[in-house]
Backbone bond lengths (Angstrom), bond angles and torsions (degrees), N, CA, C in turn:
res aa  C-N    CA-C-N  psi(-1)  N-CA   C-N-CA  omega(-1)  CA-C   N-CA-C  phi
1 X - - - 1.455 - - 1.524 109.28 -
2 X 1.446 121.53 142.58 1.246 116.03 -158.60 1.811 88.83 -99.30
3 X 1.630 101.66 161.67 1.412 103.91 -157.12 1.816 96.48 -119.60
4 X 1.431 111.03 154.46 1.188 120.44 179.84 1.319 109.16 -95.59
5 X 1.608 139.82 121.24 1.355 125.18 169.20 1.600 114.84 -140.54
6 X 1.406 118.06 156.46 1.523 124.75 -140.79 1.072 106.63 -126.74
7 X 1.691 130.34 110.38 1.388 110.94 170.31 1.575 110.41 -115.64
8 X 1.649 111.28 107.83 1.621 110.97 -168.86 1.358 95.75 -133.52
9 X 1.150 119.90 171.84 1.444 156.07 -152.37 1.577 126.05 98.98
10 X 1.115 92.40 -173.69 1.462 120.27 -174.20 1.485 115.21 -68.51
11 X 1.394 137.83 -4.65 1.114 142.19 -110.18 1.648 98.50 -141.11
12 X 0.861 132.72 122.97 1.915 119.05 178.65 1.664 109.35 -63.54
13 X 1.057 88.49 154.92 2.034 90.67 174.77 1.689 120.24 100.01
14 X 1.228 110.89 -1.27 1.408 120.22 170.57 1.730 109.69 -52.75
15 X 1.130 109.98 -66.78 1.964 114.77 179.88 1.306 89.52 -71.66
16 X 1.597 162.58 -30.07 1.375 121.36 -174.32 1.448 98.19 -82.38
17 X 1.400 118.46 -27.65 1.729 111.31 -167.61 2.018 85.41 -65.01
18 X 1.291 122.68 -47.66 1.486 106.61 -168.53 1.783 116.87 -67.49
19 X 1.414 100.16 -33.01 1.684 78.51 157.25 1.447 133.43 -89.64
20 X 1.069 101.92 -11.28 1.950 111.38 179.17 1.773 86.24 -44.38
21 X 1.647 113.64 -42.89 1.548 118.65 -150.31 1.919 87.02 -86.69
22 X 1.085 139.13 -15.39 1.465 140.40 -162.86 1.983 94.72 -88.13
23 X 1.725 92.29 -35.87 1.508 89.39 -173.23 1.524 116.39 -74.56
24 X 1.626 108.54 -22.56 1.918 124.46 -152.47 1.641 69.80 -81.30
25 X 1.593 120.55 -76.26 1.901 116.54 -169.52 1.328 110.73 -39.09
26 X 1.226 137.10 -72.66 1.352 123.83 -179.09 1.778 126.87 -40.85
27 X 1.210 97.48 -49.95 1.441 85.69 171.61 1.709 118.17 -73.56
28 X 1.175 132.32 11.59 1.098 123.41 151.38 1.828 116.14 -99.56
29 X 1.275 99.71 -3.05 1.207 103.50 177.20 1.319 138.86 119.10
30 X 1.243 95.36 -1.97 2.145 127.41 -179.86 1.188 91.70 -64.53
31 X 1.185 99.46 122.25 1.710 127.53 148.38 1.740 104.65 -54.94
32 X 1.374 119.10 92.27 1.786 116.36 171.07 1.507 110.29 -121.40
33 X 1.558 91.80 130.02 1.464 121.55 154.18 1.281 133.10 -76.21
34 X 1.470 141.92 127.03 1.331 142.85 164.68 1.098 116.11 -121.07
35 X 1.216 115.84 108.68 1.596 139.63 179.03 1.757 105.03 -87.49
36 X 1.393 130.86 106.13 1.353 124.52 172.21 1.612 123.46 -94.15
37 X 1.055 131.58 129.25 1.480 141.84 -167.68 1.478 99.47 -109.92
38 X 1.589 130.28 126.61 1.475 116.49 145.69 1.767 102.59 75.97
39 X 0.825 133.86 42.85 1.124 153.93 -157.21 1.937 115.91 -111.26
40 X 1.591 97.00 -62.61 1.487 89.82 173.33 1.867 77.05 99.74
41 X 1.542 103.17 -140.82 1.151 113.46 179.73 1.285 125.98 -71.63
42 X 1.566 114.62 -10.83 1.722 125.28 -155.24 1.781 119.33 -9.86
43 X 1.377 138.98 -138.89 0.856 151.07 -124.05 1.999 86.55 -104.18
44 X 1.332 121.18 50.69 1.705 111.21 -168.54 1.242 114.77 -78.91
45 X 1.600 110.79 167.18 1.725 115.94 176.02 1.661 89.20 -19.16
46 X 1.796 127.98 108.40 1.415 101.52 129.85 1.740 107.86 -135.62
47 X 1.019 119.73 -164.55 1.726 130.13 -173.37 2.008 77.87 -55.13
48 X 1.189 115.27 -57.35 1.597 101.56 -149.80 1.371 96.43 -83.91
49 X 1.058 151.31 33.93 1.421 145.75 161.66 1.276 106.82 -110.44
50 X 1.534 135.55 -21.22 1.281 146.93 -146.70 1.640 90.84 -118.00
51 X 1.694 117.33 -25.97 1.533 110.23 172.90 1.573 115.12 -76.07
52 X 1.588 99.85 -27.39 1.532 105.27 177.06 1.035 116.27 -62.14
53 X 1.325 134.16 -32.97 1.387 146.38 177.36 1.806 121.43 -57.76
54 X 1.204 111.85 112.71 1.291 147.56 38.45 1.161 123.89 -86.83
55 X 1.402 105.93 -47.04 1.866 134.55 -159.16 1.376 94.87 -27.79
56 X 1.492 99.27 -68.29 1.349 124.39 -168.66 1.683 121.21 -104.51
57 X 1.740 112.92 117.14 1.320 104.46 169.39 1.309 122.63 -108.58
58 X 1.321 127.98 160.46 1.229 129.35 -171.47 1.280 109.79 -133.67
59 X 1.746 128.18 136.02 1.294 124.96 178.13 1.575 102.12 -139.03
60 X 1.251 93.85 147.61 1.635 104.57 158.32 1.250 130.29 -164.30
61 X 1.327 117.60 130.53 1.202 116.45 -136.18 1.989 104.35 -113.65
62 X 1.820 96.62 1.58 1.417 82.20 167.76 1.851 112.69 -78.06
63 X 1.234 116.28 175.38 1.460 139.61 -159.57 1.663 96.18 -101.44
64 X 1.775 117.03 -76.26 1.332 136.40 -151.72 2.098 97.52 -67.75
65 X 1.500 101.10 152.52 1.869 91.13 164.44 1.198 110.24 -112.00
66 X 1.394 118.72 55.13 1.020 128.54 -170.32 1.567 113.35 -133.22
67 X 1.384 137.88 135.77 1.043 134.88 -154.31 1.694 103.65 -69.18
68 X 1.370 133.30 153.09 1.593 120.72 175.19 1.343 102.78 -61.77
69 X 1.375 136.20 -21.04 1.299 117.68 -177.24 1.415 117.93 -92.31
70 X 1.099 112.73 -20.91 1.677 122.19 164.42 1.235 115.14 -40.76
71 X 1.558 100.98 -55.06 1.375 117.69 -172.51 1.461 134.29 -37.74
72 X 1.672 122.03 110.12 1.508 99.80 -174.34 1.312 128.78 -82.52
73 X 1.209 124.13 143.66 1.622 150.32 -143.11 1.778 94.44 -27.80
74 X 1.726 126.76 -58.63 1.384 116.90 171.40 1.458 141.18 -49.75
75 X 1.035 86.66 -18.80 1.800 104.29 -171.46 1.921 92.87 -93.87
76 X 1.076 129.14 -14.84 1.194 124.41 -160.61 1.771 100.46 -69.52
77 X 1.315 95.14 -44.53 1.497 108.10 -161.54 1.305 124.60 -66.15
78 X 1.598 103.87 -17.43 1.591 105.43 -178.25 1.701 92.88 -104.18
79 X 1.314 103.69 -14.31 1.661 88.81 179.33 2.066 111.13 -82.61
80 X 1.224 104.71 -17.92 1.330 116.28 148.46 1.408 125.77 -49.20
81 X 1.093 134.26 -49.01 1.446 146.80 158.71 1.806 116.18 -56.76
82 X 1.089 105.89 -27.20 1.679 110.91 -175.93 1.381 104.26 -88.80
83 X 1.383 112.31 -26.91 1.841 112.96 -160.83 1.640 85.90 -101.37
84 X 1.233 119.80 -47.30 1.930 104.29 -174.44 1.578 91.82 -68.93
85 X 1.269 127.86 -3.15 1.549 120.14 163.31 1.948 117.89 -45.18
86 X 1.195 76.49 -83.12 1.520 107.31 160.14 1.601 123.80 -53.72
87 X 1.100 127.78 -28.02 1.325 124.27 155.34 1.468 101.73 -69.69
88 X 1.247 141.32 -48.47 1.176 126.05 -178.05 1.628 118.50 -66.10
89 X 1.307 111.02 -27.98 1.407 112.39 163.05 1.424 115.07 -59.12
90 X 1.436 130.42 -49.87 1.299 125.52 165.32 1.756 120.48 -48.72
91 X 1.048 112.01 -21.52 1.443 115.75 173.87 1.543 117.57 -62.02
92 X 1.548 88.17 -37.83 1.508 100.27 -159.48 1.365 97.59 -94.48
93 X 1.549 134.52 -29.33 1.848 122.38 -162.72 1.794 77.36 -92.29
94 X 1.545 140.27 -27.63 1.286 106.97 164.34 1.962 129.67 -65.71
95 X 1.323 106.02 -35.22 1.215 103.37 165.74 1.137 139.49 -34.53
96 X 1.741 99.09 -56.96 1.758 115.98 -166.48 1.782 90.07 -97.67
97 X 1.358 130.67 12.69 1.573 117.71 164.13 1.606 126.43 45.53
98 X 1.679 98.64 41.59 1.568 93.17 -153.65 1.805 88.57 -107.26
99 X 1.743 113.57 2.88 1.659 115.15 167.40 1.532 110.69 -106.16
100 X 0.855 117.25 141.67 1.447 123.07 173.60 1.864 110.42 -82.76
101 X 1.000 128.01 -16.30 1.385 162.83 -148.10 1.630 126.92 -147.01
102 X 1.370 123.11 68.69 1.775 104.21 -175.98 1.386 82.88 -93.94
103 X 1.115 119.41 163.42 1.427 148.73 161.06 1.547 129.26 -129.33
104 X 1.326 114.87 81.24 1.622 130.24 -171.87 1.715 121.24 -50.66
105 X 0.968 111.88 61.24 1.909 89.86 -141.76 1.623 89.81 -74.48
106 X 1.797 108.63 140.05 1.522 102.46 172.34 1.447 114.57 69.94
107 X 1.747 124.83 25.85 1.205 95.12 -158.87 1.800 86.66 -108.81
108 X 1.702 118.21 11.71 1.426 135.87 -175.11 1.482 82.57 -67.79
109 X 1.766 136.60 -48.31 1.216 144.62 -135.61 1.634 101.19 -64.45
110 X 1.674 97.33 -43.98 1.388 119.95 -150.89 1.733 99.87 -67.87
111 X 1.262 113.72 -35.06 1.825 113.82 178.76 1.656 97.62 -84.79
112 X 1.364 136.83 -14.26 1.262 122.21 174.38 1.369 111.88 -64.20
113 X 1.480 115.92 -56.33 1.384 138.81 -179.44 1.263 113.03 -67.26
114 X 1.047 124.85 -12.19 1.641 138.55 148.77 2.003 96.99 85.06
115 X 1.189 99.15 38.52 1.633 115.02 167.77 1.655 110.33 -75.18
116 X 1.589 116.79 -63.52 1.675 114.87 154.79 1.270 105.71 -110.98
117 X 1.365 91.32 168.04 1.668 120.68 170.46 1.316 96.93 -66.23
118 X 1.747 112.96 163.35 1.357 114.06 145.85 1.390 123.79 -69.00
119 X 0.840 120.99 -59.57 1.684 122.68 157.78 1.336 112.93 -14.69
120 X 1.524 122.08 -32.87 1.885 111.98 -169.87 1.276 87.98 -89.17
121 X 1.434 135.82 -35.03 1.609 131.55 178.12 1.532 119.69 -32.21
122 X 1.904 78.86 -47.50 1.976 80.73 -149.86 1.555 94.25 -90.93
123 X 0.969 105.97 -10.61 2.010 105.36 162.11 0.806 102.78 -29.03
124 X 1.727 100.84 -81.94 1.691 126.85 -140.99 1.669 89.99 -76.56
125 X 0.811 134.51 -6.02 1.514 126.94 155.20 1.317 161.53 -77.23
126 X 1.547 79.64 -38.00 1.258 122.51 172.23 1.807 103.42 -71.89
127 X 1.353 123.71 -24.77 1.301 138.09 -154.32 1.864 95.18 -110.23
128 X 0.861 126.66 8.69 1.507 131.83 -173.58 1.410 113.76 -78.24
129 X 1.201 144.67 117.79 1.130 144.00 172.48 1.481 119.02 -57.33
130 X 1.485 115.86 124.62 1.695 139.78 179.57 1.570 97.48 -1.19
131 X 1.229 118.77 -70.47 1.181 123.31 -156.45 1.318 132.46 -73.12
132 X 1.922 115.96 -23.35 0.941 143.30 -144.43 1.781 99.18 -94.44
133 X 1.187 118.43 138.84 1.581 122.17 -166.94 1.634 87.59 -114.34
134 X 1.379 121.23 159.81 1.471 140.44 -159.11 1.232 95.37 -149.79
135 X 1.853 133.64 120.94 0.892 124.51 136.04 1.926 122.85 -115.73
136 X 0.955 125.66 145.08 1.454 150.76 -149.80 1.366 108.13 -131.25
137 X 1.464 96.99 119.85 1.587 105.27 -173.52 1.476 108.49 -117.14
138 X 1.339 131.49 179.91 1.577 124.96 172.83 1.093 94.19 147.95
139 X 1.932 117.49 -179.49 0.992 135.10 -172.13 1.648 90.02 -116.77
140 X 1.482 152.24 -86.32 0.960 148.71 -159.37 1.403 98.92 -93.25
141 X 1.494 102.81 144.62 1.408 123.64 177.81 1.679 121.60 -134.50
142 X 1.557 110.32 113.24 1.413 95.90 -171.06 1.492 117.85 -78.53
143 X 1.152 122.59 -161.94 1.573 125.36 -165.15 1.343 100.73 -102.11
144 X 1.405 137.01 1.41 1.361 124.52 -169.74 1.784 88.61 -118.98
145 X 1.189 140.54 -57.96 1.835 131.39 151.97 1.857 105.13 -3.84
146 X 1.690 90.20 -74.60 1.559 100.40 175.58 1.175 153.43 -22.36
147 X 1.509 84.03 -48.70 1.826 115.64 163.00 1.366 110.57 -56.07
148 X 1.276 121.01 -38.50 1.314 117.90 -148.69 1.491 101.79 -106.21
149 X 1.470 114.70 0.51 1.653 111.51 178.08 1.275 112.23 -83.19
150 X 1.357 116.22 165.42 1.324 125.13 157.69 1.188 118.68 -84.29
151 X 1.163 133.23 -36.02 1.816 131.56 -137.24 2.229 85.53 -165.94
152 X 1.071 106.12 122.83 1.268 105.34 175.47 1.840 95.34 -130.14
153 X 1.512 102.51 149.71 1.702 105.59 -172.11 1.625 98.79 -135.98
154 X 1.761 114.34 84.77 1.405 112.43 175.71 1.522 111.43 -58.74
155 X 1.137 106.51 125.29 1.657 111.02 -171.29 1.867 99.46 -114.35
156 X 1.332 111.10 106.92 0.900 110.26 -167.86 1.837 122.90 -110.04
157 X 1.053 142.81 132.44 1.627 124.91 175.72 1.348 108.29 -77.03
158 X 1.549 126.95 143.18 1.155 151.44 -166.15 1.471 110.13 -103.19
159 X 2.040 96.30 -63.99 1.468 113.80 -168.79 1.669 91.92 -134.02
């Protein structure tokens, strides 16, 4: 059974600990997806995203290179429309089970900012095929997400 696991807090290193885990699946041979949320510029067309490829795919479906919170108040709204884009794409590469590996990065961000419900989370989760492993990145994490993990990794800042 494929397992749900969470890397949130306050703490830097949440998306490298989730791809450190994109790199361990691929080299055994996992088909992995990375879906980026709230990102700004994150992981874009570069030479090293295009080496990951096949193993590893990467999408993102915001537009602006600018963080969503940067963003001023007009621009917010269509970048709202691009990211429930992409959440709906995550609906669907969990549906049809064609990753062995999704990787949500930031997608905890998206119910802070009140982009989805929690409820649309635990759908698209709840809807995951047997085999398929989920990892979930963010800074705040509510208690009903929680429930539903396997393996949670409080990532916390020190210094």
């Amino acid at each position: 059974m494929g397992k749900i696991q969470i890397f949130a807090g306050k703490g830097q290193g949440k998306s490298s600990a989730a791809l450190g885990k994109a790199i361990l699946a691929a080299v055994s041979g996992k088909r992995v997806a990375i879906i980026q949320f709230l990102k700004g510029n994150g992981l874009r067309e570069s030479q090293f995203q295009r080496r990951l490829e096949p193993e590893i795919q990467v999408f993102r479906f915001e537009k602006s290179d600018c963080t969503f919170q940067d963003l001023p108040e007009e621009k917010r709204a269509e970048e709202v429309r691009n990211i429930r884009n992409g959440f709906n794409f995550a609906r669907k590469v969990l549906a049809t089970g064609e990753y062995d590996l999704l990787i949500l990065d930031e997608v905890l961000g998206l119910i802070e900012n009140g982009i989805v419900e929690e409820e649309e989370l635990k759908n698209i989760l709840e809807m995951r095929k047997p085999q398929a492993d989920i990892i979930l990145t963010g800074t705040s994490l509510s208690e009903g997400i929680a429930a539903m993990a396997d393996c949670i990794s409080n990532v916390e800042l020190i210094r």
